[in-house]
Backbone as JSON Lines, residues from 0, in Angstrom:
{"i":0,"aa":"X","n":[0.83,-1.18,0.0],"ca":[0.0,0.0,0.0],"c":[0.87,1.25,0.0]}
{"i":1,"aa":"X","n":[0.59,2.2,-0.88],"ca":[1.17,3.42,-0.93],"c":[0.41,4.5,0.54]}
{"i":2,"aa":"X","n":[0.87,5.65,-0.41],"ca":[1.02,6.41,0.86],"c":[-0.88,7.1,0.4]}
{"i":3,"aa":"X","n":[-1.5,7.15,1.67],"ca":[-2.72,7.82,1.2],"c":[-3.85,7.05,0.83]}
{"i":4,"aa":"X","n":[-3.3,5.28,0.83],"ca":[-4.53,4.45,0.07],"c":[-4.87,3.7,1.34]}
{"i":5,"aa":"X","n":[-6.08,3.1,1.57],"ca":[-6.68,2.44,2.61],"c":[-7.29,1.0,1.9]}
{"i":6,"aa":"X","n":[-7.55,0.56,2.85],"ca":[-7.81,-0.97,2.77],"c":[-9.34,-1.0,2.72]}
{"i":7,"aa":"X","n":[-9.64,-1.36,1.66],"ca":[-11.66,-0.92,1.15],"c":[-12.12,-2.2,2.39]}
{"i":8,"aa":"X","n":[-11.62,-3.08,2.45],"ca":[-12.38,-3.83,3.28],"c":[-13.28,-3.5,4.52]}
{"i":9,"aa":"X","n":[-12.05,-2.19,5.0],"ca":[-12.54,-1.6,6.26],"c":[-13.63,-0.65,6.05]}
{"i":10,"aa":"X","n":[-13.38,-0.47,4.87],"ca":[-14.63,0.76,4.7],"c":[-16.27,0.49,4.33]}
{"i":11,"aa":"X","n":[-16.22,-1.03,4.48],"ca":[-17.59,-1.82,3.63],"c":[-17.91,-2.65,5.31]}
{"i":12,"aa":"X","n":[-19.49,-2.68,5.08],"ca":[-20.36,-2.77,6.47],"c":[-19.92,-1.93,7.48]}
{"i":13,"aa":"X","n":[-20.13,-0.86,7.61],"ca":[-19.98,-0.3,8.51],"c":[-21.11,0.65,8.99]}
{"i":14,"aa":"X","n":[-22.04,0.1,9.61],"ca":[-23.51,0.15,10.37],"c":[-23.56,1.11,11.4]}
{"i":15,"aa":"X","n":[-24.36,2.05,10.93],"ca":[-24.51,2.71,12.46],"c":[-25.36,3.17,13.37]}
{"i":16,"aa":"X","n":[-25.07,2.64,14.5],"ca":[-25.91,1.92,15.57],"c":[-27.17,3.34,15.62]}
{"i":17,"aa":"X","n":[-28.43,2.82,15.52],"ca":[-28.95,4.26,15.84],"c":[-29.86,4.01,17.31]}
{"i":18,"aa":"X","n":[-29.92,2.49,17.82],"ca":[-30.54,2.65,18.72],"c":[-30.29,3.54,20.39]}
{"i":19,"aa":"X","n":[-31.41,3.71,20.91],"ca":[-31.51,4.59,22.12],"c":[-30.5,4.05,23.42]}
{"i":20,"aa":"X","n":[-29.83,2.41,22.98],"ca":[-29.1,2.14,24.05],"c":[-27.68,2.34,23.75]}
{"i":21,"aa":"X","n":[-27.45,3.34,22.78],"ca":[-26.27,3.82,23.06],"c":[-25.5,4.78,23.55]}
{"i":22,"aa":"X","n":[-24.72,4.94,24.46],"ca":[-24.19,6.26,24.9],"c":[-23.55,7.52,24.42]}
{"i":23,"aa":"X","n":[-24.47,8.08,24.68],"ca":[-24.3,9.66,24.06],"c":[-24.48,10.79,24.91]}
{"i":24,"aa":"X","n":[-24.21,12.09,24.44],"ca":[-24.09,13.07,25.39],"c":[-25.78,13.7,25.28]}
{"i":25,"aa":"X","n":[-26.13,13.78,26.73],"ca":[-27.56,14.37,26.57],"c":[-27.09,15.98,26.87]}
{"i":26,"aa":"X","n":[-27.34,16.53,26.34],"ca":[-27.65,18.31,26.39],"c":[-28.36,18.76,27.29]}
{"i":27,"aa":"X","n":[-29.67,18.39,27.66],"ca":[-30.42,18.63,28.85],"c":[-30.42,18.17,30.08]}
{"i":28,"aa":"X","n":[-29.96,17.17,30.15],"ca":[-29.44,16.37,31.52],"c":[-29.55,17.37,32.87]}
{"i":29,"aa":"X","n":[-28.42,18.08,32.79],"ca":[-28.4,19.12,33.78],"c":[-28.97,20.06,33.4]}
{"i":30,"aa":"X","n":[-29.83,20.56,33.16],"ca":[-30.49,21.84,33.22],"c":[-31.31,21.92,34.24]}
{"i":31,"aa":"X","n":[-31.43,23.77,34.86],"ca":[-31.87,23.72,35.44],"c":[-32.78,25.2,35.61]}
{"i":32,"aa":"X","n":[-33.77,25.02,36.15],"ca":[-34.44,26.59,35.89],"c":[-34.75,27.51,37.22]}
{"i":33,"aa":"X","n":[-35.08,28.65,37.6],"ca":[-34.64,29.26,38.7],"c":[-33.92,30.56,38.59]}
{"i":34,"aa":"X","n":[-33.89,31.03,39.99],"ca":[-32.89,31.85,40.0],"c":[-31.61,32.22,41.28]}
{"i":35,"aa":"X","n":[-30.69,32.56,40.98],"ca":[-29.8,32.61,42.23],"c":[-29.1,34.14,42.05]}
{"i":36,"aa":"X","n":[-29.17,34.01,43.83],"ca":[-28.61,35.75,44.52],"c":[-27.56,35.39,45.06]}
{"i":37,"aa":"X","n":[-27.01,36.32,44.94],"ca":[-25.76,36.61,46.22],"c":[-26.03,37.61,47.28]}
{"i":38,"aa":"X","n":[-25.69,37.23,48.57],"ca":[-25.75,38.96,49.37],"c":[-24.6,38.95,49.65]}
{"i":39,"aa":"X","n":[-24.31,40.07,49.85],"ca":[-22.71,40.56,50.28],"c":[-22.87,42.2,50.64]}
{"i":40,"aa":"X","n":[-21.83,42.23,51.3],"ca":[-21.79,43.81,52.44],"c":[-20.84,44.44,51.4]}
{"i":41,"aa":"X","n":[-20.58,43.89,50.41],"ca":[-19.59,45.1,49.88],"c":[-20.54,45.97,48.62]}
{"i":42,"aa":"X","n":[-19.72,46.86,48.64],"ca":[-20.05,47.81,47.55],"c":[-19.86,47.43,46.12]}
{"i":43,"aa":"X","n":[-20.66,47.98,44.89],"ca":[-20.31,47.52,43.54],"c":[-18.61,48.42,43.17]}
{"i":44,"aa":"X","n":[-18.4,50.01,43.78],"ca":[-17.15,50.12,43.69],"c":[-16.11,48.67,44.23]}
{"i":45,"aa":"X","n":[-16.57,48.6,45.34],"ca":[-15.68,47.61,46.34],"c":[-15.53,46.07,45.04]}
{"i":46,"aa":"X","n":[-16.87,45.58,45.05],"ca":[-16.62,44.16,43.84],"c":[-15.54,44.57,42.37]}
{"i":47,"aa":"X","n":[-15.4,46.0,42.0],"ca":[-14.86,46.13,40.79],"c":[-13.51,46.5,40.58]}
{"i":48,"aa":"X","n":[-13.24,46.82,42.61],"ca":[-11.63,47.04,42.53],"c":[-10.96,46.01,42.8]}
{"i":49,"aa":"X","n":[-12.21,44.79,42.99],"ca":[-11.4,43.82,43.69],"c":[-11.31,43.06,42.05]}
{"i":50,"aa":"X","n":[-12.26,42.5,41.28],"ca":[-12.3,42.38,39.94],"c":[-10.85,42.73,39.43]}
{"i":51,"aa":"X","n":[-10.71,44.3,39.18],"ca":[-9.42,44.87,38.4],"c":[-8.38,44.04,39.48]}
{"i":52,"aa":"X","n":[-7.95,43.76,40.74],"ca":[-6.89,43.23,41.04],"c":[-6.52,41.82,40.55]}
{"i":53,"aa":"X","n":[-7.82,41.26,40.4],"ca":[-7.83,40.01,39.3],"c":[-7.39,39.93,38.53]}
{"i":54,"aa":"X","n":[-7.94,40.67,38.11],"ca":[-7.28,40.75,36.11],"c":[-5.8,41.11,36.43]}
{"i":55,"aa":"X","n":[-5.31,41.99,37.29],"ca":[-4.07,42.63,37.2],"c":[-2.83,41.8,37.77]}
{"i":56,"aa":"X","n":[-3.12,40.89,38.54],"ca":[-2.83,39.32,38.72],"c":[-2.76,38.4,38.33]}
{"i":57,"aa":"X","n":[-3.72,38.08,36.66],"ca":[-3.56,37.17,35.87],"c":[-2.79,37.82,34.71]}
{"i":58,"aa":"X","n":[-2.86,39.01,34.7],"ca":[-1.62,39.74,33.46],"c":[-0.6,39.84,33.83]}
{"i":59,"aa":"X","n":[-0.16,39.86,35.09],"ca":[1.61,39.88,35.2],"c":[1.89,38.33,35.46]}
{"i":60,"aa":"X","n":[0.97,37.24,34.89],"ca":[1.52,35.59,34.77],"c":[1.86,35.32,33.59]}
Protein backbone atom coordinates (compact mmCIF):
# COMPACT_ATOMS: atom_id res chain seq x y z
CA UNK A 1 0.00 0.00 0.00
CA UNK A 2 1.17 3.42 -0.93
CA UNK A 3 1.02 6.41 0.86
CA UNK A 4 -2.72 7.82 1.20
CA UNK A 5 -4.53 4.45 0.07
CA UNK A 6 -6.68 2.44 2.61
CA UNK A 7 -7.81 -0.97 2.77
CA UNK A 8 -11.66 -0.92 1.15
CA UNK A 9 -12.38 -3.83 3.28
CA UNK A 10 -12.54 -1.60 6.26
CA UNK A 11 -14.63 0.76 4.70
CA UNK A 12 -17.59 -1.82 3.63
CA UNK A 13 -20.36 -2.77 6.47
CA UNK A 14 -19.98 -0.30 8.51
CA UNK A 15 -23.51 0.15 10.37
CA UNK A 16 -24.51 2.71 12.46
CA UNK A 17 -25.91 1.92 15.57
CA UNK A 18 -28.95 4.26 15.84
CA UNK A 19 -30.54 2.65 18.72
CA UNK A 20 -31.51 4.59 22.12
CA UNK A 21 -29.10 2.14 24.05
CA UNK A 22 -26.27 3.82 23.06
CA UNK A 23 -24.19 6.26 24.90
CA UNK A 24 -24.30 9.66 24.06
CA UNK A 25 -24.09 13.07 25.39
CA UNK A 26 -27.56 14.37 26.57
CA UNK A 27 -27.65 18.31 26.39
CA UNK A 28 -30.42 18.63 28.85
CA UNK A 29 -29.44 16.37 31.52
CA UNK A 30 -28.40 19.12 33.78
CA UNK A 31 -30.49 21.84 33.22
CA UNK A 32 -31.87 23.72 35.44
CA UNK A 33 -34.44 26.59 35.89
CA UNK A 34 -34.64 29.26 38.70
CA UNK A 35 -32.89 31.85 40.00
CA UNK A 36 -29.80 32.61 42.23
CA UNK A 37 -28.61 35.75 44.52
CA UNK A 38 -25.76 36.61 46.22
CA UNK A 39 -25.75 38.96 49.37
CA UNK A 40 -22.71 40.56 50.28
CA UNK A 41 -21.79 43.81 52.44
CA UNK A 42 -19.59 45.10 49.88
CA UNK A 43 -20.05 47.81 47.55
CA UNK A 44 -20.31 47.52 43.54
CA UNK A 45 -17.15 50.12 43.69
CA UNK A 46 -15.68 47.61 46.34
CA UNK A 47 -16.62 44.16 43.84
CA UNK A 48 -14.86 46.13 40.79
CA UNK A 49 -11.63 47.04 42.53
CA UNK A 50 -11.40 43.82 43.69
CA UNK A 51 -12.30 42.38 39.94
CA UNK A 52 -9.42 44.87 38.40
CA UNK A 53 -6.89 43.23 41.04
CA UNK A 54 -7.83 40.01 39.30
CA UNK A 55 -7.28 40.75 36.11
CA UNK A 56 -4.07 42.63 37.20
CA UNK A 57 -2.83 39.32 38.72
CA UNK A 58 -3.56 37.17 35.87
CA UNK A 59 -1.62 39.74 33.46
CA UNK A 60 1.61 39.88 35.20
CA UNK A 61 1.52 35.59 34.77
Amino acid sequence: MGFGSYDESEQQNQDVNDDDDSEGVTIHENEHEGEITFDTDASTGELVDQLAEIKDDTDEE
